[in-house]
N, C-alpha and C positions, 0 to 999 in steps of 0.2 A: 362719318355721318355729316349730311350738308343737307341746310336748307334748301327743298324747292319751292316749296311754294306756302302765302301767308293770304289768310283769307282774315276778312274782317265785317264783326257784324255790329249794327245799333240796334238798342238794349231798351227801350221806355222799360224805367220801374217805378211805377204807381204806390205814393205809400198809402196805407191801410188808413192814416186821418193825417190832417194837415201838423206842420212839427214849426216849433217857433222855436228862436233862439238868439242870442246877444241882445238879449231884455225886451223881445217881440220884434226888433228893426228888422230879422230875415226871418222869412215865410218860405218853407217848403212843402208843394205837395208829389211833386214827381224827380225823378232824377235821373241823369242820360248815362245809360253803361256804355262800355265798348266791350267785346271777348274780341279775342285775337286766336286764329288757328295755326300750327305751324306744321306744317307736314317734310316731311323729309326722304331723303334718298332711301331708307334703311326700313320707310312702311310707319317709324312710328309719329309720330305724331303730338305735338304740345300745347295744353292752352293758357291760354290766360284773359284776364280782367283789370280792366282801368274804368274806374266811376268817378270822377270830382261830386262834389256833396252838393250838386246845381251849378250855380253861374254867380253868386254872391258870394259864397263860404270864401274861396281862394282866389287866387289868379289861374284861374283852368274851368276847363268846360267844356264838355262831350264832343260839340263838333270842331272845337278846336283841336284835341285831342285826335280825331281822325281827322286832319289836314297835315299833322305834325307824323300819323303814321305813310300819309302818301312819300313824303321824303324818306323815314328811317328805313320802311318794311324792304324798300327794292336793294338799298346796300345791304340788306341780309340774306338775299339770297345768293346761296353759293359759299354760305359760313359754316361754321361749326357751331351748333348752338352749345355744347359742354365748356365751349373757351369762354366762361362768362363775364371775365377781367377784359377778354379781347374784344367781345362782343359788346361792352358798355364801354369801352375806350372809341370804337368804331362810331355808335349812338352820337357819343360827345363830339366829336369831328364833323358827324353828318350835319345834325344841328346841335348847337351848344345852347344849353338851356333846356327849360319845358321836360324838365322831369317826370311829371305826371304823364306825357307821351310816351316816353320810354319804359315805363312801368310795366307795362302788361307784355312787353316783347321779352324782356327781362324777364319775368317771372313764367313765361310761354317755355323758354331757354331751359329752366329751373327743372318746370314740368318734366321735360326731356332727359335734362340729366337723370330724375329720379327714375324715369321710367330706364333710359338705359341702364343704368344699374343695380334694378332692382332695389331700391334705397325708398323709404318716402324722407319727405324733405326736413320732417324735423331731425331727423338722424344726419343728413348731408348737413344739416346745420350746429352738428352737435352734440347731439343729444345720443343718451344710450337707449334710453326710455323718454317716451312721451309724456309730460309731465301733465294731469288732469287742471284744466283752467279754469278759475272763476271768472264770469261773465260778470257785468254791471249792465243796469238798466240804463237808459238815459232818457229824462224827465223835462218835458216842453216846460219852456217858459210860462207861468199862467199864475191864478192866485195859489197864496201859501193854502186853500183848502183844496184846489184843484192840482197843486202838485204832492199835496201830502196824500192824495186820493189814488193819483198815479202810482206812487212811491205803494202803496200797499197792495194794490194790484199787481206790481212788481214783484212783490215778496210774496204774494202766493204763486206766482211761477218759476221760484226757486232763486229770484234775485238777491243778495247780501251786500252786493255794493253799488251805486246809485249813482248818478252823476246828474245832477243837478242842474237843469239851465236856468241863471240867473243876470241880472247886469241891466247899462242903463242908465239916464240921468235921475230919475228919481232914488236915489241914493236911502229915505226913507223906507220905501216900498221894498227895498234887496234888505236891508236889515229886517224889517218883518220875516223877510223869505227863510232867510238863514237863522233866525230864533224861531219860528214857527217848526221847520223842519228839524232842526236840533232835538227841540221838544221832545216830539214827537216819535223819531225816528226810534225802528225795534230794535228790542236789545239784540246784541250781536250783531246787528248791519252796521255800513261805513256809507258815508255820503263826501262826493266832491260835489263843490259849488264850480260852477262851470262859468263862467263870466264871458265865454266866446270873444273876449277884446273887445266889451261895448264900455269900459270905464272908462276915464283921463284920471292919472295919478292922485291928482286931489281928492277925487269920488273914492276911488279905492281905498286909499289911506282912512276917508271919514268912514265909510262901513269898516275897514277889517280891522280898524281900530276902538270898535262901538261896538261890535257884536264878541258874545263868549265862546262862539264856534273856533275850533283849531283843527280842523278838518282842513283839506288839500283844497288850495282856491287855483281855478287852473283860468291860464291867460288871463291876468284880469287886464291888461290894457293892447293898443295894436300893436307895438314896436318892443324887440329888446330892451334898448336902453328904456321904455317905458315902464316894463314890466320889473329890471334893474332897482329901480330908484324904488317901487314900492316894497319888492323883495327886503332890501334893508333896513326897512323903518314896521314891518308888520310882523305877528307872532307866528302867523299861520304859514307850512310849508306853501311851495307855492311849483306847481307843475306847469311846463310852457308847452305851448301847440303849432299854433297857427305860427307864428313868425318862424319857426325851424323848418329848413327848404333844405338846406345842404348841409354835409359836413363839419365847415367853416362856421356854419348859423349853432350848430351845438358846440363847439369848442369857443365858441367868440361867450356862450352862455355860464360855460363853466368858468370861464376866465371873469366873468365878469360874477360870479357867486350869485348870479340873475334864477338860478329855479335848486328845488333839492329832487325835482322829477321831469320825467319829460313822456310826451306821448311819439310813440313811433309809428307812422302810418308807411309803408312801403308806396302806395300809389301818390302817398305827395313829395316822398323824396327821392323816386325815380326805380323804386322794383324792389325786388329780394337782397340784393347784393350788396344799396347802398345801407337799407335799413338793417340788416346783419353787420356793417362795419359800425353804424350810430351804435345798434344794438351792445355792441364789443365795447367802444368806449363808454357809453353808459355807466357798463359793468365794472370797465375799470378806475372809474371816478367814484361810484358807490351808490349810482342814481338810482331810484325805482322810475320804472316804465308800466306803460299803459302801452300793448303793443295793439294794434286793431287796424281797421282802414278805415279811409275817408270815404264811403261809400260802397254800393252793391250788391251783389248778390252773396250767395252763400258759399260760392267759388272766390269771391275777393275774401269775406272774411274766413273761410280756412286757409288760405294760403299767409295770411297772415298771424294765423294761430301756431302754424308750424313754426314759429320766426319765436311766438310766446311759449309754446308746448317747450321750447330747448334751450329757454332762458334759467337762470339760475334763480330757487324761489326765492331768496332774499332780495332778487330785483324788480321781481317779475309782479304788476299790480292785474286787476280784472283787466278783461276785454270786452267790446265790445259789439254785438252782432248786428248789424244795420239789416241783416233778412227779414230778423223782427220786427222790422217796423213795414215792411214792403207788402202788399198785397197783390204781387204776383212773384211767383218763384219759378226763373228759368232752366233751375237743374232742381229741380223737386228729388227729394229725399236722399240727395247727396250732400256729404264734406259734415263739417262740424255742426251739429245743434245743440241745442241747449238741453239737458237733463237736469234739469232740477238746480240748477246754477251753476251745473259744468259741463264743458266741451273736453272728450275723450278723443284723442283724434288715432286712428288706425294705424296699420303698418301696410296700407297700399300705398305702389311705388310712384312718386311724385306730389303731385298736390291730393292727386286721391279721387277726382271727380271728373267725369267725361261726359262734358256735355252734349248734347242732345242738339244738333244743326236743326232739327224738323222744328224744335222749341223754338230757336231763336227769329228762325225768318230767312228771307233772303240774303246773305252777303251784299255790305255795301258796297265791296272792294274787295278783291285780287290781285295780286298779287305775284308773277313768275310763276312759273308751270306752264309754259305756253307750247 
């Protein structure tokens, strides 16, 4: 089986109301996907999904992202996409760096294997059975009534664990949030305070040393070593995000006893391949994971469900569906959704969903098959 040809489309995904986050400083109302198509010598055909969370969340961003597949997609054709170690060794050579570019070809590849071998991907990763996933809401930055507001409307669509946007210089204002919401929250649900890296260690230390919350405070400041120093002086477990990009960024974490969780996004750490090795070590340090993506449609987040469906449950934390918040869906009533606060994901072979070209639009790019 060899690559002939890689078609590439852009994606506008409009979300349903504007989402605030790291204490109001980022506004999002739209956010730029990419799908990638891979066709091949043998008829079948692979796809994939690469969204960054906008142009603020990370270091990445949609049309960067197709600039970055102009260089990889043409050394792919004429490969094997099943060589997947060969094929992200190749990636790294072509251009080193820019993970989130190679995300969606990597996980295109994946698509492929599962389909050639009749396999869906949480089994090629794993799994004997597809384990049923708890979803989490995630809850815009706003007042403790307007996020306790949210939070409840969440739990009537089956949500039990919540992820909380909070953070910010007013340091007063985030201890309201996190006793308001405590409060409050219904029996049997879980809530993570979400901090998106808008603290500096002082602010952090003065709220999670002031509030009675002992819930999961995830990134509370921008840097490792930031997050480091508060880890050791506060009660609360403490899950890392944004600053984990590679391999080296989770091992530098456990060495440093910097988080007791971590979230694992495939499209920010370079596709299915790298996030199944984070996933592995995790597992074998004793982490709990949040496995999900950084954005997309409903094709990004099942392919990262298979990655959670075949995680062991003593590691494995909720996920999260970013299609929920979109008010346009480019593969309607495909891949994982939500029932009542779980995702059951199938035994169709690969990621399990076949998009629909007439949905997306024109190709911005092609790729070999000439």
């Amino acid at each position: 089986m060899k690559i002939s040809r890689i078609s590439v489309w852009a994606v506008s995904l409009p979300l349903s109301k504007p989402y605030w986050l790291s204490g109001g400083r980022l506004k999002f109302e739209e956010i730029d996907s990419t799908f990638v198509r891979l066709e091949t010598d043998t008829g079948l055909v692979g796809w994939g999904e690469g969204c960054p969370w906008g142009h603020t969340y990370l270091p990445a961003h949609g049309s960067g992202l197709r600039a970055a597949l102009g260089l990889l997609a043409p050394a792919l054709i004429g490969r094997d996409p099943r060589a997947l170690d060969d094929i992200n060794r190749l990636m790294d050579v072509t251009l080193p760096g820019h993970p989130y570019a190679k995300s969606p070809l990597d996980i295109a590849c994946w698509d492929l294997l599962g389909k050639a071998s009749g396999q869906p991907l949480w089994r090629l990763l794993g799994a004997e059975a597809a384990a049923p996933v708890d979803i989490n809401s995630s809850i815009s930055t706003g007042s403790p009534e307007e996020m306790i507001a949210d939070i409840r409307t969440a739990s009537e669509l089956g949500y039990r664990t919540h992820s909380a946007k909070i953070g910010g210089s007013d340091f007063a204002a985030d201890i309201e949030r996190i006793e308001a919401i405590s409060r409050t929250l219904p029996e049997g649900e879980q809530v993570t305070f979400d901090v998106n890296r808008a603290w500096t260690p002082g602010v952090a230390l003065q709220v999670l040393n002031a509030v009675g919350a002992r819930d999961w405070i995830e990134q509370p400041c921008e840097t490792l070593d930031q997050c480091a120093v508060v880890a050791a002086q506060v009660p609360q477990p403490i899950m890392l995000d944004e600053c984990l990009h590679t391999f080296q960024d989770h091992l530098d974490a456990w060495r440093r006893n910097a988080c007791q969780g971590v979230k694992v996004k495939p499209n920010r750490v370079g596709g299915l391949t790298r996030a199944r090795q984070i996933r592995d070590f995790g597992v074998s340090v004793g982490w709990q994971m949040h496995i999900e993506d950084t954005g997309g449609s409903a094709f990004a987040d099942t392919t990262a469900l298979h990655l959670a469906a075949s995680t062991p449950e003593v590691n494995r934390l909720a996920s999260w569906l970013c299609h929920a918040h979109l008010s346009r869906d480019p593969v309607p009533d495909q891949g994982g959704r939500n029932r009542n606060g779980l995702v059951q994901l199938s035994e169709t072979p690969g990621v399990g969903l076949n998009p629909d070209p007439g949905l997306l639009g024109d190709p911005v790019a092609v790729y070999g098959g000439e």
